[in-house]
PAZA-23054 format. One record per residue (C-alpha): residue number from 1; residue in one letter; z, x, y. Coordinates in nm, 3 decimals, always signed. Layout:
// PAZA-23054
NUM | A | Z | X | Y
...
//
This chain:
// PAZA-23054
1 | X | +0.000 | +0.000 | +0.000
2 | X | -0.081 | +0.120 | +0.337
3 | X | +0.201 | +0.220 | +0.532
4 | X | +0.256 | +0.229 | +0.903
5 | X | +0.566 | +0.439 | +1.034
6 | X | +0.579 | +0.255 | +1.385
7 | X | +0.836 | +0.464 | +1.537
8 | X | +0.854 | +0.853 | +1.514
9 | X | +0.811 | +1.166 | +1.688
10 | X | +0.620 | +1.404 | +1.485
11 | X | +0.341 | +1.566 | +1.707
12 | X | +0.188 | +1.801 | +1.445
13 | X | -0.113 | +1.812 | +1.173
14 | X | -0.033 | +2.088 | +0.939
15 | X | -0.197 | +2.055 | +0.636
16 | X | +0.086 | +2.025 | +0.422
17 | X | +0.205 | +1.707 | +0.680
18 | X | -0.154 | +1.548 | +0.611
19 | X | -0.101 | +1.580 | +0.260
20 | X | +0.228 | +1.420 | +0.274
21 | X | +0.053 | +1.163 | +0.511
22 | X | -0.255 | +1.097 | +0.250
23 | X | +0.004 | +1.086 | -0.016
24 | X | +0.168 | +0.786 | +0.076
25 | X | -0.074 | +0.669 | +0.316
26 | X | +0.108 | +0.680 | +0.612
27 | X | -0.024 | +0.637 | +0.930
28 | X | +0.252 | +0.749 | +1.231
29 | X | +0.311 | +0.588 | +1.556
30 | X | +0.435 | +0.877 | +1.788
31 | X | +0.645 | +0.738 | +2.055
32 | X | +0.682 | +0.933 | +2.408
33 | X | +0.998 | +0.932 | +2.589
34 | X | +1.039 | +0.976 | +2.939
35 | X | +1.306 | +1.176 | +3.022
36 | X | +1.273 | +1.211 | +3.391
37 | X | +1.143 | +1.151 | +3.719
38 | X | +0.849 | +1.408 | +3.728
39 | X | +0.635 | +1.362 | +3.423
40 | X | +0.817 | +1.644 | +3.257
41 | X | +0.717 | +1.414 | +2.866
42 | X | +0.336 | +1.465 | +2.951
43 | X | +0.343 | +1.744 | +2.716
44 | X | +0.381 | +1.535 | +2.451
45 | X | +0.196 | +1.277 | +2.503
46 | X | -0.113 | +1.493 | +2.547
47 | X | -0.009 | +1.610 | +2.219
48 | X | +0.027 | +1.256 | +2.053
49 | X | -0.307 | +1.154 | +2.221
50 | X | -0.515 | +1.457 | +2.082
51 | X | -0.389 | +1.371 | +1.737
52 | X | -0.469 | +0.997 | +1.789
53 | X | -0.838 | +1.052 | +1.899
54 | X | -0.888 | +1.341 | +1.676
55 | X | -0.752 | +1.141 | +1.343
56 | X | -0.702 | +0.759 | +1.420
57 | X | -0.651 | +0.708 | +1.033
58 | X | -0.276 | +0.890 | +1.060
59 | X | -0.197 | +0.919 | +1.396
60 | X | -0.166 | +0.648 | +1.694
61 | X | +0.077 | +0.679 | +2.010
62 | X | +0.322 | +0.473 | +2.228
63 | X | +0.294 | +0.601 | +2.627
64 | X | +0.584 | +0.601 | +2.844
65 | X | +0.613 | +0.639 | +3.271
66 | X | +0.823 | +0.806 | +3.483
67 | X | +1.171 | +0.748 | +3.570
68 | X | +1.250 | +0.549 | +3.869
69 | X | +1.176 | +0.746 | +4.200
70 | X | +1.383 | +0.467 | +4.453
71 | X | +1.268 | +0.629 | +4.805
72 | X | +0.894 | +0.617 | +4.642
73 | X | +0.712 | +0.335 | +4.795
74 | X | +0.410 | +0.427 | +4.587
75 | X | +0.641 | +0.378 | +4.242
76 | X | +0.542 | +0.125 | +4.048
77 | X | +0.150 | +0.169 | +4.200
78 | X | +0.179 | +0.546 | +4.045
79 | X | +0.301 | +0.381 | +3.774
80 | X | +0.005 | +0.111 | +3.673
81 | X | -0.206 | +0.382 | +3.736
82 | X | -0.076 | +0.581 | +3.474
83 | X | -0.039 | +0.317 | +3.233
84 | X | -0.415 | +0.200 | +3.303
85 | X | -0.519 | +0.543 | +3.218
86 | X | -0.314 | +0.585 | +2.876
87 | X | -0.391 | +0.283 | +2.755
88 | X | -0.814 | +0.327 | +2.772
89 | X | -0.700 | +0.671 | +2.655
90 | X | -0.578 | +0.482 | +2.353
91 | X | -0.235 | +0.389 | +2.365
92 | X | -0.112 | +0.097 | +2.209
93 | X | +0.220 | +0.042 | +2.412
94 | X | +0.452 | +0.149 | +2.627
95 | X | +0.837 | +0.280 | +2.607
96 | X | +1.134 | +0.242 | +2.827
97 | X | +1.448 | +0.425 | +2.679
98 | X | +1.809 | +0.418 | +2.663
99 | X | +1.827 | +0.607 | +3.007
100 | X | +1.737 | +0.352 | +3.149
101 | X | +2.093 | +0.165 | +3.196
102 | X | +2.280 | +0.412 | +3.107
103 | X | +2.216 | +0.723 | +3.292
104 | X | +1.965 | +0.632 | +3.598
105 | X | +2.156 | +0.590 | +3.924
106 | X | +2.140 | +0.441 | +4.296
107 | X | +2.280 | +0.664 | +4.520
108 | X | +2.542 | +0.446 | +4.541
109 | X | +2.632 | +0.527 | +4.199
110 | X | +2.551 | +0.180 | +4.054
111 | X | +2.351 | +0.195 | +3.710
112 | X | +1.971 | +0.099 | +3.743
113 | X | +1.908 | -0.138 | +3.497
114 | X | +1.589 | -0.271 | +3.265
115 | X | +1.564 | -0.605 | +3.425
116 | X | +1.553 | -0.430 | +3.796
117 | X | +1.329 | -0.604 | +4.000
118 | X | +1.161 | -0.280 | +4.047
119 | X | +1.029 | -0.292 | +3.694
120 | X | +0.873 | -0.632 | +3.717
121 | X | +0.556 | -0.579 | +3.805
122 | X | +0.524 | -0.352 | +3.564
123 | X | +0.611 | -0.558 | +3.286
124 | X | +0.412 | -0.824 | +3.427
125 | X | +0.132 | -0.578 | +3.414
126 | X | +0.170 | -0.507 | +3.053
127 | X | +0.234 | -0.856 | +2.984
128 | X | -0.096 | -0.996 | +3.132
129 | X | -0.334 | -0.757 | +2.994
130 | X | -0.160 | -0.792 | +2.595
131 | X | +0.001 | -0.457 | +2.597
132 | X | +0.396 | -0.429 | +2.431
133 | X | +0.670 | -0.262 | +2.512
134 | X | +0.881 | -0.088 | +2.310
135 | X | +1.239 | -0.073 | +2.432
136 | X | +1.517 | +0.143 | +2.344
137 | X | +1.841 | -0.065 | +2.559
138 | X | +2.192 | +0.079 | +2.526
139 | X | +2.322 | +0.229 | +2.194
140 | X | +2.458 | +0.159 | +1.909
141 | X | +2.780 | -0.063 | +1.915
142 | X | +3.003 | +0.272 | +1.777
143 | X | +2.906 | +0.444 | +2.092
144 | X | +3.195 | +0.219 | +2.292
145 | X | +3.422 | +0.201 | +1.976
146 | X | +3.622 | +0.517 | +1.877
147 | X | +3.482 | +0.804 | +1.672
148 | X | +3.570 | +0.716 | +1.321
149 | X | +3.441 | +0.912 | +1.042
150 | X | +3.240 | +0.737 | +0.767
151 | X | +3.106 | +0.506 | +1.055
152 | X | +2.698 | +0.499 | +1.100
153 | X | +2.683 | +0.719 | +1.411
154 | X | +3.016 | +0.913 | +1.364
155 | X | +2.795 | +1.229 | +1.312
156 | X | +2.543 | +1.179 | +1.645
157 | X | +2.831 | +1.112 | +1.827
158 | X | +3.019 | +1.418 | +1.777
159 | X | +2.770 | +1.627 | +1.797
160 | X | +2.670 | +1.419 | +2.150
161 | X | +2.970 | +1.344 | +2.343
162 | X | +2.740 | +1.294 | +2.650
163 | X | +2.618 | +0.970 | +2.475
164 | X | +2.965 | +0.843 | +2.368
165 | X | +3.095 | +0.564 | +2.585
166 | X | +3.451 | +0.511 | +2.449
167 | X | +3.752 | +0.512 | +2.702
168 | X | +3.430 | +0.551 | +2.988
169 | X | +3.498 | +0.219 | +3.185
170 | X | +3.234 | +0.344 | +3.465
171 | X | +2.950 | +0.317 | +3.214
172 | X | +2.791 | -0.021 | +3.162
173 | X | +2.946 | -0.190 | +2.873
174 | X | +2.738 | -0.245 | +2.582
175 | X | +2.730 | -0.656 | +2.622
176 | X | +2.635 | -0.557 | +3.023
177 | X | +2.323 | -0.400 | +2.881
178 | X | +2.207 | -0.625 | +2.641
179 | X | +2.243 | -0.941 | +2.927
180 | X | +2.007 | -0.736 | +3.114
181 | X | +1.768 | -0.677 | +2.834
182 | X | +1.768 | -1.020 | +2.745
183 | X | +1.735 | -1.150 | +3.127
184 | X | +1.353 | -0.916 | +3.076
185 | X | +1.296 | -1.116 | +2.807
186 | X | +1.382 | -1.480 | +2.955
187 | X | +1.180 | -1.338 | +3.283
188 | X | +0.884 | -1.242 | +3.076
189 | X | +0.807 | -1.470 | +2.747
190 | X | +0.454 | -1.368 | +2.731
191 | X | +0.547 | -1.004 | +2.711
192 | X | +0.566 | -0.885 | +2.310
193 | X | +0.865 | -0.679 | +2.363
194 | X | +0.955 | -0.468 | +2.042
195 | X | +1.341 | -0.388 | +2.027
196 | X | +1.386 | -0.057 | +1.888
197 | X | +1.668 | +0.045 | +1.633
198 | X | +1.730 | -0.336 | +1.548
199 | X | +1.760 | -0.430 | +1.920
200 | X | +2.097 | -0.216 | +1.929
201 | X | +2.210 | -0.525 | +1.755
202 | X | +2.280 | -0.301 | +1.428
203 | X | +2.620 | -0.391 | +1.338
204 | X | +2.500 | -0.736 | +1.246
205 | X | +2.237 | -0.910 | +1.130
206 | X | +2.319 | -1.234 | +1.211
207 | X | +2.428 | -1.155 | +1.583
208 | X | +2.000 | -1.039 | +1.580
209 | X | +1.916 | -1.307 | +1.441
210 | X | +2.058 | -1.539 | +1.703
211 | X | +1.916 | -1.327 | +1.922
212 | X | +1.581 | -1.359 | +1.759
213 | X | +1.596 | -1.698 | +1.738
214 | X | +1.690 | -1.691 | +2.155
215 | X | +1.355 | -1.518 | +2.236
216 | X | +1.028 | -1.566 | +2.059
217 | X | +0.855 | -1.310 | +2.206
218 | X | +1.126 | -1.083 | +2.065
219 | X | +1.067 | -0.812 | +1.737
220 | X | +1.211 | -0.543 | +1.614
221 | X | +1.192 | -0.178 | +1.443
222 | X | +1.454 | -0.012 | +1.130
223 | X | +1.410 | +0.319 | +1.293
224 | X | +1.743 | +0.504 | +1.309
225 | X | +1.932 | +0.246 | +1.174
226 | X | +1.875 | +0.241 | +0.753
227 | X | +2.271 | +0.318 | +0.731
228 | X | +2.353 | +0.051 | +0.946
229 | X | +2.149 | -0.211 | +0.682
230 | X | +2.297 | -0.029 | +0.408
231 | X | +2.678 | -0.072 | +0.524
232 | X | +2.600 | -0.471 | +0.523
233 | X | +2.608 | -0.697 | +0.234
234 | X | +2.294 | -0.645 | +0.044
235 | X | +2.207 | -1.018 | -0.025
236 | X | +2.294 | -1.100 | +0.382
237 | X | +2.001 | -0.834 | +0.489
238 | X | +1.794 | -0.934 | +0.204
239 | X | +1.822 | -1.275 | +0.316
240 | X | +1.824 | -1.130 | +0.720
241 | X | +1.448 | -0.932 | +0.662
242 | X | +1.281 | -1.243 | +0.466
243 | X | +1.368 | -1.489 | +0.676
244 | X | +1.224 | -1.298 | +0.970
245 | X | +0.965 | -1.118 | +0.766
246 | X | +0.729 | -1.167 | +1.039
247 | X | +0.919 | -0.944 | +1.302
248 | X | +1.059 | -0.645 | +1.187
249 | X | +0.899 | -0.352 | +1.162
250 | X | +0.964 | -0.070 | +0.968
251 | X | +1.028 | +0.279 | +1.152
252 | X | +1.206 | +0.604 | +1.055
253 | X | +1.282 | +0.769 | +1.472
254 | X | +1.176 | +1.081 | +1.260
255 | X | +1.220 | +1.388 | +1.568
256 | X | +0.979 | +1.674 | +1.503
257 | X | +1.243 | +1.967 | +1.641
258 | X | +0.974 | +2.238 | +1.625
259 | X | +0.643 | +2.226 | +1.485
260 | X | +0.578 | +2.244 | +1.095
261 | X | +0.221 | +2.452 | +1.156
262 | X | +0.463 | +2.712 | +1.405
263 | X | +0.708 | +2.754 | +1.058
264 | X | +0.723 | +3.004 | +0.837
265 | X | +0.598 | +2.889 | +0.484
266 | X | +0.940 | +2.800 | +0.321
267 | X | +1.014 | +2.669 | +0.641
268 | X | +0.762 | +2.419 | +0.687
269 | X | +0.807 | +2.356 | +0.328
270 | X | +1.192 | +2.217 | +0.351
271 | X | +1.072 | +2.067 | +0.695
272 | X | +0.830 | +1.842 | +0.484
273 | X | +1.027 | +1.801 | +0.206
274 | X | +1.324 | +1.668 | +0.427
275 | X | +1.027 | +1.392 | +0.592
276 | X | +0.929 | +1.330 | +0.186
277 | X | +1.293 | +1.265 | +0.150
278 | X | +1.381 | +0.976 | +0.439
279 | X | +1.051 | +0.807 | +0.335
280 | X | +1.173 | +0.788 | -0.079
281 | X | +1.525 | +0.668 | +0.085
282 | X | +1.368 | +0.391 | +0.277
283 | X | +1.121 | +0.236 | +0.033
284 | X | +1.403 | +0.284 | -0.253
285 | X | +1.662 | +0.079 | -0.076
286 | X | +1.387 | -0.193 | +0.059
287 | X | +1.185 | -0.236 | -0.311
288 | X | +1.464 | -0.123 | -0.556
289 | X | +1.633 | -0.390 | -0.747
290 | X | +1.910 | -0.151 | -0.858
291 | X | +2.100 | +0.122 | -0.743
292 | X | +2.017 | +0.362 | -0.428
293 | X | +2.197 | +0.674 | -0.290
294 | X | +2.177 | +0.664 | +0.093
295 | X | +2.403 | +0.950 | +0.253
296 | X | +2.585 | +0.973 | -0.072
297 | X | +2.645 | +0.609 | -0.049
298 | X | +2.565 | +0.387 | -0.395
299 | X | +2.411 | +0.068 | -0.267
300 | X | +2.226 | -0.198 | -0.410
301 | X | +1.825 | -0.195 | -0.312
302 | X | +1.709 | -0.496 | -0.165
303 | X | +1.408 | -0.566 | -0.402
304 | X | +1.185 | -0.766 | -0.121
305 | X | +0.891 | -0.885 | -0.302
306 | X | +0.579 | -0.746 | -0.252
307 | X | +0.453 | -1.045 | +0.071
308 | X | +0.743 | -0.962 | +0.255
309 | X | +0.739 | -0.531 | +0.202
310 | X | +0.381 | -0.580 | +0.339
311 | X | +0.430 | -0.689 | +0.662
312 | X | +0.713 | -0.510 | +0.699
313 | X | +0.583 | -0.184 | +0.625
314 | X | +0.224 | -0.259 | +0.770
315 | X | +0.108 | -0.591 | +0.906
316 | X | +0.360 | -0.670 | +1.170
317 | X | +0.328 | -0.343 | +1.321
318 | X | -0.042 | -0.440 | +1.372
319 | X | +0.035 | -0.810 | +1.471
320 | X | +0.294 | -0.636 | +1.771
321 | X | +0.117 | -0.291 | +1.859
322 | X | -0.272 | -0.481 | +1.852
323 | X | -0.414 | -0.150 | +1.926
324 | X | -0.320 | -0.037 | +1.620
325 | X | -0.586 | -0.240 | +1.434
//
C-alpha cells in the first residue's frame, strides 16, 4: 500500500534513504518551519523544493512565512507574495508553528497569538484559493504539568526546559491557546486547517473528538504523538481513528539532524536504520492485532482493517494537502 508520511523533516536523497523510501513506498511531506523574522528557514525550503521537483514520486513540501514583523506595514503584503510564489513553485500548504503563541511578543510583552487579526488576511488568502494550513498551536498538555518520568514528553522536556511551561504563569496557558486556535477556525470554516500532533489535544481522544466534531473544517496528523495513542486504552483509540477515519492523517515529525549523504557509511547506516525503525513501530501498533513494543512499552496493536489504514496512511493526506495528488 502506498504510504504518505505527511509530516517530517528529512531534506536528503541518499541512496540508501530512496531505497528505504521505494521499500515501503513512502512518499514524505517535508514541512518548513519558520523560526524567525528574516527568512532565516529559506534554506530549507529550497532544499525541500529541489527534492519535490526533482522526484515528485517521494518527496512533496509544506512552505512556511516569516514571523510577525509589527512596525512592517508591508507584512502580510510580503507575506502573500511569498506564499504566491511557493505555492506555483509547488507547495501544497502552509505552516504556522508553536512560536507562534508562545514565544512571539508585542513590545508590550503581551503574547501574539494565531487568531491575531494580523494573520487574517492571510488565512483568508489561503482559504480562498484551496490551500491548507498546517498548524502546530501550543504543546503538549505535560508541558504545563510537572516533569514526571514515564510521562509522553518527560524526555523532550528535560532535555528542553525553554519549552516547559510548569510554575511559568506569564506564559499563555495551554486552554488560552487552544481558544485562540479554535476562534481561527470559527473565523475561517472554509479554510482546511490540519492540526498537527493530534491538535495538541493528545492526552485524550475524546476531548479531539469534541473538538472535531466543533469544527468541520478541522483534521489532524499522529506525528510526534504515537506514545501518547499508545498510553490510551487500545479499544477507545481504535474506536477514536475509525470513527474519524476520514481526518487523521498519519505523520512521524521525523527531524533530519544532519544529512544521511554528509555521514560516514555506518553512520548513515544507523541513521536509516533508526527511520526503518519508527516506521515498523507505527504500522505494528496501527495493523497488529496482538502485542507491540513501543518505548519498551507492551501494548496491544490496534488491528484497523485494511479501509480505514488506507486513508489513514494515504488518502486523507491527499483529500487535505490537494496538491499532493
Amino acid at each position: 500500500m502506498p504510504i504518505i508520511d505527511a509530516h517530517i523533516h528529512y531534506g536528503d536523497d541518499a541512496p540508501e534513504l530512496l531505497a528505504l523510501l521505494a521499500e515501503f513506498d513512502i512518499r514524505l511531506h517535508n514541512i518548513c518551519v519558520s523560526q524567525d523574522s528574516h527568512g532565516g528557514w529559506r534554506e530549507s525550503a529550497d532544499r525541500y523544493c529541489f527534492l519535490a521537483q526533482t522526484n515528485p514520486r517521494r518527496y512533496a513540501w509544506c512552505t512556511s512565512f516569516d514571523l510577525p514583523r509589527l512596525d512592517d506595514p508591508d507584512y502580510v503584503k510580503g507575506v502573500i507574495a511569498g506564499l504566491e510564489q511557493d505555492f506555483a513553485a509547488g507547495a501544497v500548504a502552509c505552516k504556522v508553528w508553536k512560536n507562534i503563541g508562545m514565544e512571539v511578543r508585542y513590545p508590550d510583552g503581551r503574547f501574539f497569538q494565531v487568531d491575531d487579526p494580523l494573520l487574517a488576511p492571510i488565512f483568508d488568502w489561503l482559504a480562498e484559493r484551496g490551500h491548507p494550513l498546517l498548524a502546530h498551536i501550543a504543546e503538549p498538555l505535560d508541558c504545563w504539568l510537572p516533569l514526571r518520568e514515564g510521562s509522553p514528553h518527560y524526555g523532550y522536556y528535560s532535555r528542553n526546559p525553554e519549552w516547559h511551561m510548569y510554575s511559568r504563569p506569564d506564559y499563555p496557558s495551554h486552554g488560552e491557546l487552544m481558544a485562540a486556535r479554535d476562534r481561527v477556525l470559527a473565523q475561517h470554516p472554509n479554510l482546511r486547517f490540519i492540526g498537527a500532533h493530534l491538535a495538541s489535544l493528545e492526552y485524550d481522544v475524546d476531548v479531539l473528538a469534541a473538538t472535531l466534531d466543533r469544527y468541520p473544517n478541522l483534521a489532524v496528523d499522529t506525528s510526534a504523538r504515537l506514545f501518547d495513542l499508545v498510553v490510551q486504552d487500545s479499544a477507545k483509540v481504535r474506536a477514536f481513528i475509525t470513527k474519524y477515519q476520514d481526518r487523521i492523517l498519519f505523520g512521524t515529525d521525523v527531524v533530519m539532524r544532519t544529512p544521511p549523504s554528509a555521514m560516514a557509511p555506518r553512520e548513515r547506516a544507523q541513521a536509516i536504520a533508526s527511520l526503518r525503525s519508527v516506521y515498523t513501530t507505527h504500522f505494528a501498533y496501527f495493523e497488529s492485532t496482538g502485542s507491540v513494543t513501543v518505548r519498551d512499552r507492551e501494548v496491544q496493536g490496534l488491528g484497523l482493517p485494511p479501509s480505514v489504514l488506507e486513508k489513514l496512511y494515504r488518502t486523507n493526506a491527499k483529500q487535505w494537502y490537494p496538491g499532493l495528488n
